[in-house]
C-alpha positions in Angstrom: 19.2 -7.9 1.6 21.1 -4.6 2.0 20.7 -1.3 0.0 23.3 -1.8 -2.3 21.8 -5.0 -3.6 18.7 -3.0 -4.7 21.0 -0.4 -6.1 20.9 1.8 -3.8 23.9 4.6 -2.7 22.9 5.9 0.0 21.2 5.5 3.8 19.2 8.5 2.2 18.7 8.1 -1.5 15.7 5.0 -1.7 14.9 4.3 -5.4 10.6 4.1 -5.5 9.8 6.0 -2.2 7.4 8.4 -4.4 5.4 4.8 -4.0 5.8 4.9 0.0 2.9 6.9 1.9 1.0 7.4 5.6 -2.5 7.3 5.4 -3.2 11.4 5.1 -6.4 10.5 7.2 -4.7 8.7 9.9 -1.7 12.0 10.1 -3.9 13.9 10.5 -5.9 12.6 13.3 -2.9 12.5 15.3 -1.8 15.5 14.1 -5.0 17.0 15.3 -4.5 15.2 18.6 -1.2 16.9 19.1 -2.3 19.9 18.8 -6.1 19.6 20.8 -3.6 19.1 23.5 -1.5 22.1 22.7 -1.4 24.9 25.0 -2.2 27.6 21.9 -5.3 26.0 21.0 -6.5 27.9 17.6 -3.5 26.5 15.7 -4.0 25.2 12.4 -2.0 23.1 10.0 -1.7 23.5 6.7 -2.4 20.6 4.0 0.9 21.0 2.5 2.6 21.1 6.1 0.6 17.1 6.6 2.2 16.1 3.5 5.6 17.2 4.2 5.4 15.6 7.5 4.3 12.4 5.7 7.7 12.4 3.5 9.4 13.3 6.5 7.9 10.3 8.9 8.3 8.2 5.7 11.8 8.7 5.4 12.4 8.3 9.0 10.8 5.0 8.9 13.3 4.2 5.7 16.5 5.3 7.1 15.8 3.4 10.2 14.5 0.2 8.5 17.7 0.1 6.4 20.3 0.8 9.3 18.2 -2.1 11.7 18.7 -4.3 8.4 22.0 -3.6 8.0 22.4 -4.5 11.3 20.9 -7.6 11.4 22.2 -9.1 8.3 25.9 -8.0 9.9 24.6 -10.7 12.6 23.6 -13.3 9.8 20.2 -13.1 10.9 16.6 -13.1 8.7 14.4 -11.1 10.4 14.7 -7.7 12.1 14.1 -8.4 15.2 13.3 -5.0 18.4 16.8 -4.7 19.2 18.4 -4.5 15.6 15.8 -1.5 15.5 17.0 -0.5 18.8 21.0 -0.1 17.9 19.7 1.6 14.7 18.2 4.1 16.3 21.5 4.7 18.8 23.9 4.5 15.6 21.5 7.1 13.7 21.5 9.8 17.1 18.4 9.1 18.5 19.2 7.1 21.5 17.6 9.8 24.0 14.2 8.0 22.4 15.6 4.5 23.0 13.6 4.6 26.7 10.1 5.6 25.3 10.1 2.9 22.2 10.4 0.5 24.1 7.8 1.5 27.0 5.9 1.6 23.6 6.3 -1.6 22.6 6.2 -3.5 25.8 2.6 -1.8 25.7 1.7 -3.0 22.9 2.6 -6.7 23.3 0.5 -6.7 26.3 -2.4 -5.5 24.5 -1.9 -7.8 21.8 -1.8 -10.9 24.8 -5.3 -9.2 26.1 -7.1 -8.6 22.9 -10.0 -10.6 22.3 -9.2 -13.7 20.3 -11.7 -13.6 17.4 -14.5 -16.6 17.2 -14.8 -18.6 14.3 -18.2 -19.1 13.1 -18.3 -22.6 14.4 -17.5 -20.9 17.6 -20.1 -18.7 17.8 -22.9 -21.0 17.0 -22.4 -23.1 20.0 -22.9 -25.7 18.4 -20.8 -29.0 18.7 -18.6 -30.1 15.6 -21.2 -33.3 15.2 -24.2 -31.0 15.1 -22.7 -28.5 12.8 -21.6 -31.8 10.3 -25.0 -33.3 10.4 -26.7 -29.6 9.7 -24.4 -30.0 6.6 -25.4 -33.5 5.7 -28.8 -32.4 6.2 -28.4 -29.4 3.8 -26.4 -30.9 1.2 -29.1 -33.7 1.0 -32.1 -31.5 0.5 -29.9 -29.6 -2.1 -29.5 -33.1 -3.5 -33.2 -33.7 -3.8 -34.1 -30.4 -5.2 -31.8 -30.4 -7.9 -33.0 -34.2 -8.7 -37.0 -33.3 -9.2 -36.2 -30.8 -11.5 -37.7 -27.2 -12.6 -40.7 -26.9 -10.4 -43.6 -25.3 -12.3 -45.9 -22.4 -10.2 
């Protein structure tokens, strides 16, 4: 869906982005980051400076979502796919960042290949699927007889 079918003018005017944040915690980690490995150390950054860089990364994020959307639905297609995002960037003037984005992301598939695939808890018991289904039995049946002698007294 484009812009103008949510009634939207303008590449720059979203209706509903006072609902759009960044984490303030997460900006300014790397915030602090940037500048730890700034050459005046000292520096400081204001809370309202964070925020307006918050708007600012959130509309950047917006205007290039829409043009990559744009783009992809001028190629009939459903999803957005790297190089819709790619040409968006380009068309918006921010080629020369083109190169690093996609160092980025080639990065980041290959840690998402080498992350550690998260065990089930079948997995981790090390137990075999029969073993785990007769524990169950086994359960369910002394549930069973519990229930069936009733209130024990003390």
């Amino acid at each position: 869906m484009s812009d103008r079918e949510f009634g939207v003018n303008s590449a720059f005017c979203y209706a509903g982005t006072d609902d759009l944040s960044l984490p303030k915690a997460t900006v300014s980690k790397i915030i602090t980051e940037i500048l730890a490995t700034d050459t005046h150390g000292g520096i400081a950054f204001a809370r309202d400076t964070r925020d307006l860089l918050i708007e600012c990364c959130v509309e950047f994020i917006t205007m290039i979502s829409s043009e990559a959307n744009e783009i992809a639905e001028k190629e009939a297609k459903k999803t957005i796919a790297c190089e819709h995002v790619q040409q968006a960037l380009e068309q918006l003037g921010f080629g020369d960042y083109v190169k690093d984005i996609l160092e980025v992301a080639s990065d980041h598939k290959k840690m998402q290949v080498h992350r550690e695939k998260k065990q089930s808890k079948m997995e981790q018991s090390g137990l075999s699927e029969a073993e785990l289904l007769r524990q169950q039995e086994e359960l369910f049946r002394s549930a069973t007889d519990k229930f069936n002698q009733g209130p024990q007294e003390d």
